[in-house]
Every structure is written in C-alpha cells, then in structure tokens.
VEXDO-578049 format. One record per residue: residue number from 0; z, y, x of N, C-alpha, C in turn; chain. Coordinates in steps of 0.001 Angstrom, whole numbers, plus 500000, padded with zeros to 6 digits. Atoms other than C-alpha are relative to their C-alpha. Example, Ala and Ser with C-alpha at 12.3 -4.5 7.8 and 13.67 -1.06 7.14 Angstrom:
> k|n_up|n_north|n_east|ca_up|ca_north|ca_east|c_up|c_north|c_east|c
> 0|500000|498810|500890|507800|495500|512300|500000|501200|500900|A $
> 1|499940|498810|499180|507140|498940|513670|500730|501090|499230|A $
//
This chain:
> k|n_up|n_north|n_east|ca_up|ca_north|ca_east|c_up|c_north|c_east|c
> 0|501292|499359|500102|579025|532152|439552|499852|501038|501111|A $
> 1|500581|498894|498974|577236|534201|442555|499989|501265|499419|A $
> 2|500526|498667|500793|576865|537781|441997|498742|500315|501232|A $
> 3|501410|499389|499049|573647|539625|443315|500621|500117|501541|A $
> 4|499770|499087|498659|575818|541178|446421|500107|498491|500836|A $
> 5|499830|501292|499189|576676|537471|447376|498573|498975|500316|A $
> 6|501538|500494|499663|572758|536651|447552|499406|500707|501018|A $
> 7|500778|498571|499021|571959|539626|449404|501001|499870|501459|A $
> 8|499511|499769|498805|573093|538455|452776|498909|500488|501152|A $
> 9|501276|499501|499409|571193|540626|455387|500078|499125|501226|A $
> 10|499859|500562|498769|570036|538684|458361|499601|501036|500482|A $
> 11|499960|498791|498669|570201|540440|461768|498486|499411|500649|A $
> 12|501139|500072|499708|566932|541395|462877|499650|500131|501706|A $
> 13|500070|500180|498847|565868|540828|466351|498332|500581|500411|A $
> 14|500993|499456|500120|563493|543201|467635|499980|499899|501448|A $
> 15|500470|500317|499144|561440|542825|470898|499737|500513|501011|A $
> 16|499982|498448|498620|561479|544990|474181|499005|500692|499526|A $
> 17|501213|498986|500337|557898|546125|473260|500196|500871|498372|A $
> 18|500232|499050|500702|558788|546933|469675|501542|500918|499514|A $
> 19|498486|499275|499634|562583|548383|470625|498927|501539|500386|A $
> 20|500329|498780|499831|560101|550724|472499|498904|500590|499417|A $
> 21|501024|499145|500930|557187|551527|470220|500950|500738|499195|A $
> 22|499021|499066|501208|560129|552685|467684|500504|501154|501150|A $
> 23|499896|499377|499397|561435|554612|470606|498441|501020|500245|A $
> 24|500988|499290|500167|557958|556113|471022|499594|501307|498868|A $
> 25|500076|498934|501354|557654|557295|467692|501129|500702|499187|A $
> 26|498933|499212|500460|560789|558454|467168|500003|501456|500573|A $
> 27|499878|499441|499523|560399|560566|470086|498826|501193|499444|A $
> 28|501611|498571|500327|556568|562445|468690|500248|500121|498691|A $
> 29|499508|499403|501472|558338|562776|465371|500981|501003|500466|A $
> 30|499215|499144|499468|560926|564758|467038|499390|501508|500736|A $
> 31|500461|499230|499277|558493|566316|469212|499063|500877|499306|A $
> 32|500749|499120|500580|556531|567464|466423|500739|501051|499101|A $
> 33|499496|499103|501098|559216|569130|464641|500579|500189|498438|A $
> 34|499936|499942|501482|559229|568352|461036|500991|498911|499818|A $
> 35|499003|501243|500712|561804|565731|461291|500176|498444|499314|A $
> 36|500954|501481|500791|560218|562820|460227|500789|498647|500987|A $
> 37|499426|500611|499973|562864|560605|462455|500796|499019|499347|A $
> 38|499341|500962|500559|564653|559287|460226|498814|499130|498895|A $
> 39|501311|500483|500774|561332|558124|458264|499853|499179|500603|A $
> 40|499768|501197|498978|560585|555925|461266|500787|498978|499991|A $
> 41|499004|500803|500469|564036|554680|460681|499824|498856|499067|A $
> 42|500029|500453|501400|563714|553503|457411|499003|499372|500362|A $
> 43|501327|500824|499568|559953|551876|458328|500489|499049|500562|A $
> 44|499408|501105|499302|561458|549350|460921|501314|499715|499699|A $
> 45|498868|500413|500767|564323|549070|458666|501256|499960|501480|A $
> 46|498705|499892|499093|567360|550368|461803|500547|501235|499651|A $
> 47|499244|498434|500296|569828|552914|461735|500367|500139|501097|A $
> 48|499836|499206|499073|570639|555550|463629|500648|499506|501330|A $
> 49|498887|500678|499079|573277|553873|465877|499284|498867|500795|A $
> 50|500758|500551|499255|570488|551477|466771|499220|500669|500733|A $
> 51|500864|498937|499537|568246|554052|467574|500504|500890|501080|A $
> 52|499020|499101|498814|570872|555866|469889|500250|498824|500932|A $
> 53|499576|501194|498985|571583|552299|471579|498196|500007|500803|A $
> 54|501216|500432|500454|567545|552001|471707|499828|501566|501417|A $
> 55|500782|498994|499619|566876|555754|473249|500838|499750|501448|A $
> 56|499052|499675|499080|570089|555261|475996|499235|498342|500825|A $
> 57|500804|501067|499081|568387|551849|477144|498526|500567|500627|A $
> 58|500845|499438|499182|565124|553664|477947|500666|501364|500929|A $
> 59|499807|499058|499046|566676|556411|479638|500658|499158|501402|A $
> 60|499701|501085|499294|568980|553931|481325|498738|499372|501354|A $
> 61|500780|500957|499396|566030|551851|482564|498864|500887|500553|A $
> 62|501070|499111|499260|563400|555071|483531|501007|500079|501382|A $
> 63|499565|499333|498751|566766|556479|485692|499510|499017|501233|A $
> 64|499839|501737|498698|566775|552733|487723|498650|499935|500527|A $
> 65|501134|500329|499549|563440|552772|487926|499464|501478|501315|A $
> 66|500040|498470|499234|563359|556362|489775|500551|499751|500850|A $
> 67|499161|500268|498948|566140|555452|491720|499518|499130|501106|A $
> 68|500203|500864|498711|564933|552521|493339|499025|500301|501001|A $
> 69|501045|499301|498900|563322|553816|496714|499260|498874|500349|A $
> 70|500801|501158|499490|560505|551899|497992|499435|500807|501279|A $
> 71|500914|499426|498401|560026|552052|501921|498590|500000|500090|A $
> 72|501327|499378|499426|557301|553325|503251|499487|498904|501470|A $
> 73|500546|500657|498753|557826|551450|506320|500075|498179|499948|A $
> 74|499927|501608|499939|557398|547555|506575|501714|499564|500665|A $
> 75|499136|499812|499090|560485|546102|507559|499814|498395|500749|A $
> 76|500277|500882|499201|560793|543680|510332|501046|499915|501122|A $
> 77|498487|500340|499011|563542|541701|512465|500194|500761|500937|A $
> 78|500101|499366|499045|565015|543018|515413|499071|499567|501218|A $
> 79|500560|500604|498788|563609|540364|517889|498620|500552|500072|A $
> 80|501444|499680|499554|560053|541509|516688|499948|501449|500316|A $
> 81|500491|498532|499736|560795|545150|516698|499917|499942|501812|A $
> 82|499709|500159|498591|562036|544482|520564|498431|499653|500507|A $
> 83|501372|500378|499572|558421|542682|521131|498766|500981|499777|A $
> 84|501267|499272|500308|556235|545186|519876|500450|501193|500796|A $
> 85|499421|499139|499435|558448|547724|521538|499489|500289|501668|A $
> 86|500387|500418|498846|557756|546307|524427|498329|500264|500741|A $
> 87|501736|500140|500412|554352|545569|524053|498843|501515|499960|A $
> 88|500420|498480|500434|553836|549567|523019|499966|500519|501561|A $
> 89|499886|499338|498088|555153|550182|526866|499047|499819|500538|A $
> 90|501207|500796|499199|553015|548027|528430|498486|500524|500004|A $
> 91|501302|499146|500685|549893|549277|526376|499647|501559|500609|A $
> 92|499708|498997|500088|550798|552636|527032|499723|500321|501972|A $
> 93|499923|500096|498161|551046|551829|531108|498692|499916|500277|A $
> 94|501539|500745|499905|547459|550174|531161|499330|501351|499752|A $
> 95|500913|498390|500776|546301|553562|529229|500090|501097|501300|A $
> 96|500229|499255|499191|547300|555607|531740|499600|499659|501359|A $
> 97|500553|500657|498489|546579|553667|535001|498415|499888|499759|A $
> 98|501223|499908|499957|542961|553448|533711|499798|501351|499668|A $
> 99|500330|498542|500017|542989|557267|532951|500188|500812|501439|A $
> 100|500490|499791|498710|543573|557696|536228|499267|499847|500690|A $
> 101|501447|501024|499507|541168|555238|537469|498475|500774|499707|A $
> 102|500716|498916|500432|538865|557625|535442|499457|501110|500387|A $
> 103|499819|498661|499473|539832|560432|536749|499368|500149|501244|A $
> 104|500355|500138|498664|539186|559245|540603|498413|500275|499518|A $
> 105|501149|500137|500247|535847|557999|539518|498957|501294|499890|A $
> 106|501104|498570|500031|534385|561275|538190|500112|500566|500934|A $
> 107|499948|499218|498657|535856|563008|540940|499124|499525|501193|A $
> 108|500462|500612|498770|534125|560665|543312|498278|500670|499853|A $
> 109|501021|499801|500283|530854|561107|541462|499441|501478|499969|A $
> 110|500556|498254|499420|530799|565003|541577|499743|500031|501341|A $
> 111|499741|499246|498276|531855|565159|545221|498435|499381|501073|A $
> 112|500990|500691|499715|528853|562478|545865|499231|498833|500143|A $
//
C-alpha cells in the first residue's frame, strides 16, 4: 500500500528566462520597499531561497558581461584597405593644397590687375 508521501512526488519546475527574471524583479521592489515581503514572492512562484540566490547571481552575472563588452566606436577594416585610403587621404590632401595655391595666385593676380 502507497502512503500519501509516496504520491506526493514533486516534479521539477522549469521556469523561463523571462519569468526567472520577473521573480527577480519583484523580489528586488519587495526588498526595495522594505517590509520584507521577499519571501512572499517566494512562496507565490513556489522557489526557495537557494533558487532565488542562483536567480539574482545570474542577473548580476549577465548585466556585468553586458557592461563589459566594449563596442568600438571605430569601424574596423583590413590592413590592405586601411593602406588604400591612407593613401588616397595623401593624395586628396596634395590636390587641396596645390589648388589653394592656385587660388591664392589668382586673387593676387586680380588685385594687382
């Protein structure tokens, strides 16, 4: 004959990134309000504490990583093209001033007469 305790097997509950962190949410503005009402939360989504500490160390976990990872600013791009545009910048840069000279004559010509 079964007894009650041998009916009462608990299955393991499998809870879902989004509602791992809504419980994280509200654990945290029960805390933040003061009155303690954490472990109330608990009991609602039926976990204990030890989940809830696995639960708060995965969002911290996963904000740090997300902080950490730097995101350039600058595009990045092979060497061969940096060399070409490099280049290219000279060149540009030559033209700029050989017609600022060219410029320069010009007005001068046009004052003098």
């Amino acid at each position: 004959m079964n007894t009650s305790k041998e009916n009462m097997v608990r299955k393991r509950r499998h809870l879902s990134a989004q509602e791992k962190y809504q419980i994280f949410l509200e654990a945290t503005m029960a805390k933040a309000r003061g009155n303690g009402n954490v472990s109330e939360v608990l009991r609602r989504w039926g976990i204990h504490a030890s989940d809830m500490t696995r639960i708060r160390k995965s969002v911290e976990e996963a904000a740090i990583s997300a902080f950490k990872a730097r995101k350039s600013r600058k595009p990045k791009i092979d060497y061969d093209q940096y060399q070409h545009l490099k280049g290219e910048k000279q060149r540009l840069e030559a033209t700029v001033l050989e017609q600022a000279a060219e410029l320069a004559l010009l007005k001068k010509k046009d004052r003098s007469g």
